[in-house]
C-alpha positions in Angstrom: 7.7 -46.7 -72.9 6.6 -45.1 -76.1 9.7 -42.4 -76.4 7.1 -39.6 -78.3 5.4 -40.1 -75.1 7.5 -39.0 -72.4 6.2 -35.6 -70.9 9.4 -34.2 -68.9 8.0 -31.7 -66.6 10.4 -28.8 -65.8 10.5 -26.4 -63.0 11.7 -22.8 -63.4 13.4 -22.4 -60.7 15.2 -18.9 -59.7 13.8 -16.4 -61.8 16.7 -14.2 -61.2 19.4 -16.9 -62.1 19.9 -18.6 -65.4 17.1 -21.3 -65.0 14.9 -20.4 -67.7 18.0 -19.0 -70.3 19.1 -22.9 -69.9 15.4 -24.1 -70.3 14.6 -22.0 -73.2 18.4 -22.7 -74.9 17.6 -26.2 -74.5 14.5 -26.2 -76.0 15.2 -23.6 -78.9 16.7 -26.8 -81.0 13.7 -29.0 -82.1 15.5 -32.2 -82.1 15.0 -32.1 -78.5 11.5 -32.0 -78.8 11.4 -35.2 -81.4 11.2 -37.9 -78.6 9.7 -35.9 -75.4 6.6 -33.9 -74.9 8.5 -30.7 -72.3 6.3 -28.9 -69.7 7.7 -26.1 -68.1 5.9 -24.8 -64.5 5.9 -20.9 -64.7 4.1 -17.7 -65.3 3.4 -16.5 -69.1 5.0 -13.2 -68.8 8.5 -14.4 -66.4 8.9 -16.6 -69.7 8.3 -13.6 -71.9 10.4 -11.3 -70.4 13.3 -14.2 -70.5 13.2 -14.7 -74.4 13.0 -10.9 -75.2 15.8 -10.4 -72.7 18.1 -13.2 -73.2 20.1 -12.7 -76.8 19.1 -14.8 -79.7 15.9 -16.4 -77.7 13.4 -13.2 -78.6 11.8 -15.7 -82.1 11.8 -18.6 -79.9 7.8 -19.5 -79.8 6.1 -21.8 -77.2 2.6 -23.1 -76.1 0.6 -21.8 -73.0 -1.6 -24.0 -72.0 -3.9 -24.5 -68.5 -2.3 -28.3 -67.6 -0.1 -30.6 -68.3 -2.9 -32.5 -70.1 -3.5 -30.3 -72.7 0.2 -30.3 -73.9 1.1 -30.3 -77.1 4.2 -32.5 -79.1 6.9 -30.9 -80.3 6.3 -27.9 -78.7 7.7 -26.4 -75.4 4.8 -26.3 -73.4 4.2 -23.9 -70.7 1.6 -24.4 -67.2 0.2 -21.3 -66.4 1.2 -21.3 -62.2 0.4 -17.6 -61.4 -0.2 -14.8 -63.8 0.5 -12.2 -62.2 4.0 -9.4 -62.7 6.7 -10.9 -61.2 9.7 -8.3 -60.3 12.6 -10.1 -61.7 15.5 -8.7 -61.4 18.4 -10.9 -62.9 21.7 -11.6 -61.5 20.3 -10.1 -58.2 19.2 -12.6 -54.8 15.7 -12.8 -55.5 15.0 -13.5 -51.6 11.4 -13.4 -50.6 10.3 -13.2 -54.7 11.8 -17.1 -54.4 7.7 -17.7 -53.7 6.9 -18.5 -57.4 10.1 -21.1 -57.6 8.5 -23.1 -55.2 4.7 -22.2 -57.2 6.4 -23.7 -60.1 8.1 -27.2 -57.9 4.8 -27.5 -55.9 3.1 -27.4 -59.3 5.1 -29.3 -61.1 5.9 -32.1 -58.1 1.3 -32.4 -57.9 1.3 -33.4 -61.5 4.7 -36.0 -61.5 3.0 -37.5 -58.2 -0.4 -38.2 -59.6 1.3 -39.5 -62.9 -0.2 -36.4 -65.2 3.6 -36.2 -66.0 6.3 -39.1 -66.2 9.7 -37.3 -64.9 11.1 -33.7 -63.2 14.0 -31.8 -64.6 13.8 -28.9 -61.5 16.2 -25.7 -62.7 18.2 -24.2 -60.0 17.0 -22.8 -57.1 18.9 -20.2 -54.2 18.5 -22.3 -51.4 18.8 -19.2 -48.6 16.1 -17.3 -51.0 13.8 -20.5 -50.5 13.8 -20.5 -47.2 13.6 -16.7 -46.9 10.2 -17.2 -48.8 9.1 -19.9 -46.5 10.5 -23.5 -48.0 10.3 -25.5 -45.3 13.2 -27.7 -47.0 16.8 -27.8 -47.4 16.6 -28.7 -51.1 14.8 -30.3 -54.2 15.6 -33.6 -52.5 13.9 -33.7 -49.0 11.2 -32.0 -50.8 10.1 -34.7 -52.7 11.3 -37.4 -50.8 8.2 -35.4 -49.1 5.9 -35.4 -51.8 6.5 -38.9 -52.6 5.4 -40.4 -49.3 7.9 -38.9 -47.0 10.6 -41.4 -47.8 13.7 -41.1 -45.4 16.6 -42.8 -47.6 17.5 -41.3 -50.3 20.4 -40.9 -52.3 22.1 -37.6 -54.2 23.5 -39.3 -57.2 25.8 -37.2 -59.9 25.7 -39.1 -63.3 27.9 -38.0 -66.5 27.9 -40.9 -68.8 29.2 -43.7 -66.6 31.1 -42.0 -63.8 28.4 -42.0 -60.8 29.1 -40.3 -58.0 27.4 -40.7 -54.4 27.6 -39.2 -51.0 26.5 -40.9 -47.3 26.2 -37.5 -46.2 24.8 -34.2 -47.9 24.0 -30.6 -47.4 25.6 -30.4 -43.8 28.8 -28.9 -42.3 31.6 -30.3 -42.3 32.2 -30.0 -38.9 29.1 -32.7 -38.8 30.4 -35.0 -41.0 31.9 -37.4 -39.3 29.3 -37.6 -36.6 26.8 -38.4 -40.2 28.9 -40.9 -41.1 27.9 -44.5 -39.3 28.4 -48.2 -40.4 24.1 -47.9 -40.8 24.6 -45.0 -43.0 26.6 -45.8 -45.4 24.7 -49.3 -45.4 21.8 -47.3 -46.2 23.4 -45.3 -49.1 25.4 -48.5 -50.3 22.1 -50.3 -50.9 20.1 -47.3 -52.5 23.0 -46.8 -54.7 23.3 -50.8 -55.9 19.3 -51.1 -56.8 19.3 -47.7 -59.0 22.1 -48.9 -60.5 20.7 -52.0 -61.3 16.8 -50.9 -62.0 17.6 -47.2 -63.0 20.7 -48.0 -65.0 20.8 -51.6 -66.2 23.7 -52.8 -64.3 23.6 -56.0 -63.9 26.2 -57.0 -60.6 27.5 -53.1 -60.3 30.3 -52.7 -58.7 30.8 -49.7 -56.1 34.1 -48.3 -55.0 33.5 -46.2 -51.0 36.0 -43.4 -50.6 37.5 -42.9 -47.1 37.2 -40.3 -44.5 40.1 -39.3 -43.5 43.3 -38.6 -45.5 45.2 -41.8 -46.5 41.4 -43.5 -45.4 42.5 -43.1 -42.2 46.1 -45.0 -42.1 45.2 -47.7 -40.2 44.3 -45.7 -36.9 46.6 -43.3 -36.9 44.8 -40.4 -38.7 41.2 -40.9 -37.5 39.1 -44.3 -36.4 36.8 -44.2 -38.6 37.5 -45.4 -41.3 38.6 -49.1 -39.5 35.6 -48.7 -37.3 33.0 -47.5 -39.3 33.5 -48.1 -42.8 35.5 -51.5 -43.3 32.3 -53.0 -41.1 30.0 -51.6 -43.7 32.0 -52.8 -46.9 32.0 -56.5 -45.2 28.6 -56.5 -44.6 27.7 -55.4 -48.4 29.7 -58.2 -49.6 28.7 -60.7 -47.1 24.9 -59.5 -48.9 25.9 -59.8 -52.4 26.6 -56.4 -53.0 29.9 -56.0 -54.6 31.6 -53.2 -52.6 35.6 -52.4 -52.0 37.2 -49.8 -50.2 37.7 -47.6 -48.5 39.9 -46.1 -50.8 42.0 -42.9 -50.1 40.3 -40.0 -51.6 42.8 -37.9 -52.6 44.2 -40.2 -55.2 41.5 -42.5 -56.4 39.9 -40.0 -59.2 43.7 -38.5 -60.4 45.0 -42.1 -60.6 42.1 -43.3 -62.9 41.0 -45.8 -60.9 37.4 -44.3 -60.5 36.8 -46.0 -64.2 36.8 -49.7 -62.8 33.6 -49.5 -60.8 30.0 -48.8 -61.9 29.4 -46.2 -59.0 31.3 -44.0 -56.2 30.1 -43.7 -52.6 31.7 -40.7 -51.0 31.4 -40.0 -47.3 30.7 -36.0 -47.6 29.7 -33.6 -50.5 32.9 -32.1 -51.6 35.2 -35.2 -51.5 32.7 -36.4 -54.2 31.3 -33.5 -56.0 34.6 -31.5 -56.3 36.2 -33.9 -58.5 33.0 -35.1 -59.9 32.4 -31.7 -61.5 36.3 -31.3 -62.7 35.9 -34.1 -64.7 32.5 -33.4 -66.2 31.6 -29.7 -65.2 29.0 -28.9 -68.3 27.8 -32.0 -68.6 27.1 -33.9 -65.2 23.6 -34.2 -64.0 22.4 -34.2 -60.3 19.9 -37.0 -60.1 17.6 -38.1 -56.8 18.0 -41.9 -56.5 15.8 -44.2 -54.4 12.4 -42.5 -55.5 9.0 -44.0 -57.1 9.6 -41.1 -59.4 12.2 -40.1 -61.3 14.0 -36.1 -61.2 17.5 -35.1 -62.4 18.3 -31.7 -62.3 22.1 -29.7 -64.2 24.7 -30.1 -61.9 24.9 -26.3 -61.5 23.6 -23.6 -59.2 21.4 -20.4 -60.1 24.7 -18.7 -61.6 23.7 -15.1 -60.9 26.9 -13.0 -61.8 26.1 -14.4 -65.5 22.6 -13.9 -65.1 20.6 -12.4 -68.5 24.0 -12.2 -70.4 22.8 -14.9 -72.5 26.1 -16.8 -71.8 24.9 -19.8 -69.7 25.9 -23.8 -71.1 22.5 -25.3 -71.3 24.6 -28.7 -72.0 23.7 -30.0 -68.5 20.3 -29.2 -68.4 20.4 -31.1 -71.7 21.8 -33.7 -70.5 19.3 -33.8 -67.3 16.6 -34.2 -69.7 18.3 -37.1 -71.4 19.3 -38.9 -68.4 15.2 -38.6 -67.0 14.3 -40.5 -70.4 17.0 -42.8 -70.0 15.6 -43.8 -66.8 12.3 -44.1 -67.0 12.8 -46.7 -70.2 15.8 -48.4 -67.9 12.9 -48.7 -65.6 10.4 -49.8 -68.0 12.7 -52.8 -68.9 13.9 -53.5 -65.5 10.2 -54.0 -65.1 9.9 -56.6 -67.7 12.3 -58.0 -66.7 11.3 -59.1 -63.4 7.6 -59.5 -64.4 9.1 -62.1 -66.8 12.5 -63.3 -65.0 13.3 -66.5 -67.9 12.8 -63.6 -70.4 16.4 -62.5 -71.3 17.7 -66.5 -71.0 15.0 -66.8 -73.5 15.9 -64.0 -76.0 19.6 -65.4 -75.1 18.9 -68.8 -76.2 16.9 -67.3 -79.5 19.9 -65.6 -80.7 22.1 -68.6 -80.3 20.0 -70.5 -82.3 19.9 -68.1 -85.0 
């Protein structure tokens, strides 16, 4: 894939959190614009009212335009969704006003499904606000699991430069968790997590560490069955199929102790055990992406941030990096392509170099 040809569509997200301030931040510095056409999903005067409000952003200029078709390079590109005054009132729960975030995903999600864009950087959303305006989703993710054909396996995968981080189970309680977690389940996940690691990536045999459930991964027994009963099953099984799995490993220890840097990806049984120590390592710079999709969408690895809100404070680093990581991908995919299209390919290239 040509890189000055990548359109990256972006949704706005929250109006009322710091969506657009990271959007517009990102965006202000032309180098990002070098190898990527951006589209941004939202209404003329929300983005308006953004730039005069948020410090430093009021000479930032960008390009309104009626689709994603008539966007222009090196320019930040804005979709039209609704023109109409939207009350925006940031750093406040936007509740039922949560109606144009999900104008500007619906939009945006149309146009990455029927290929008028190549990839989706979605900007935080208020998930109670969403479903006080009517989204009948628990997040970005079922949602276009949805829009993509209703896919059921999917994977929540948080990326900052190699350390990948995954989870069998995902926006539940924990009082569920263990009920979530099954030998087919993590299976499931497992899988998902060794092909995008292989196609999305370029890892050629990854290799994938799975955290335990209980403390000490269960102590053989004596702290919770689980772990022997459920997830050893499930790590012979990957092996026995090629996939190169080990664990369970205690949780508690395995990030402090380094040992998180020997393996290509991280399965962890519930949100927190793996995003808690994900974003201590790499808070500002981890990105939230949706593995086991036809299309690709990464999204910053924080929320809607309202108590900074329009205080013109807000890291756009991960939203940076979101739109990085979505260009990475789709090339990764692009080869991976090749790749299999032409299988004797790389020995060839291999074998060419040698020679030389």
């Amino acid at each position: 894939m040509n890189a000055s040809s990548i359109r990256i569509g972006i949704s706005c997200g929250d109006l009322n959190g710091i969506g657009l301030e990271v959007v517009l931040k990102t965006f202000e510095d032309p180098r990002m614009m070098l190898d990527l056409t951006p589209i941004l999903y939202c209404g003329a005067k929300a983005v308006s009212l953004h730039r005069k409000t948020i410090p430093g952003l009021d000479q930032m200029q960008v390009h309104g335009i009626a689709q994603a078709q008539d966007a222009v390079p090196k320019k930040l590109n804005v979709v039209h969704v609704w023109e109409e005054d939207v009350n925006i009132a940031l750093g406040s729960p936007s509740g039922a006003d949560a109606i144009y975030a999900i104008k500007s995903l619906e939009a945006a999600a149309q146009d990455l499904t029927s290929g008028k864009i190549d990839a989706l950087v979605t900007a935080p959303i208020d998930k109670h606000s969403m479903e006080m305006a009517g989204f009948a989703f628990p997040g970005h993710t079922e949602f276009l699991a949805h829009m993509a054909g209703g896919e059921p396996d999917v994977l929540m995968l948080l990326v900052s430069g190699d350390l990948r981080v995954g989870t069998v189970t995902g926006h539940v309680p924990l009082r569920n968790v263990a009920d979530g977690v099954s030998t087919e389940r993590i299976l499931v996940k497992a899988r998902l997590m060794h092909q995008s690691l292989i196609r999305d990536f370029g890892i050629n045999a990854p290799r994938i560490a799975v955290l335990g459930l209980n403390p000490h991964a269960g102590d053989g027994g004596t702290l919770g069955s689980e772990d022997k009963e459920r997830i050893v099953p499930a790590v012979r099984k990957l092996n026995d199929e090629g996939i190169i799995t080990m664990g369970p490993y205690p949780a508690d220890g395995f990030f402090g102790s380094g040992t998180y840097k020997h393996f290509d990806g991280v399965l962890a049984m519930y949100h927190d055990q793996g995003l808690a120590p994900f974003k201590a390592l790499s808070f500002g710079n981890g990105v939230n992406y949706t593995a086991g999709l036809p299309i690709v969408r990464t999204s910053p690895d924080h929320g809607t941030a309202l108590d900074i809100a329009g205080k013109g404070i807000a890291d756009e680093g991960s939203f940076r990096h979101a739109v990085w990581l979505a260009c990475d991908i789709l090339r990764s995919r692009d080869a991976y392509k090749d790749m299999t299209a032409n299988p004797l390919q790389p020995q060839k290239r291999e074998k060419e170099r040698k020679e030389r």
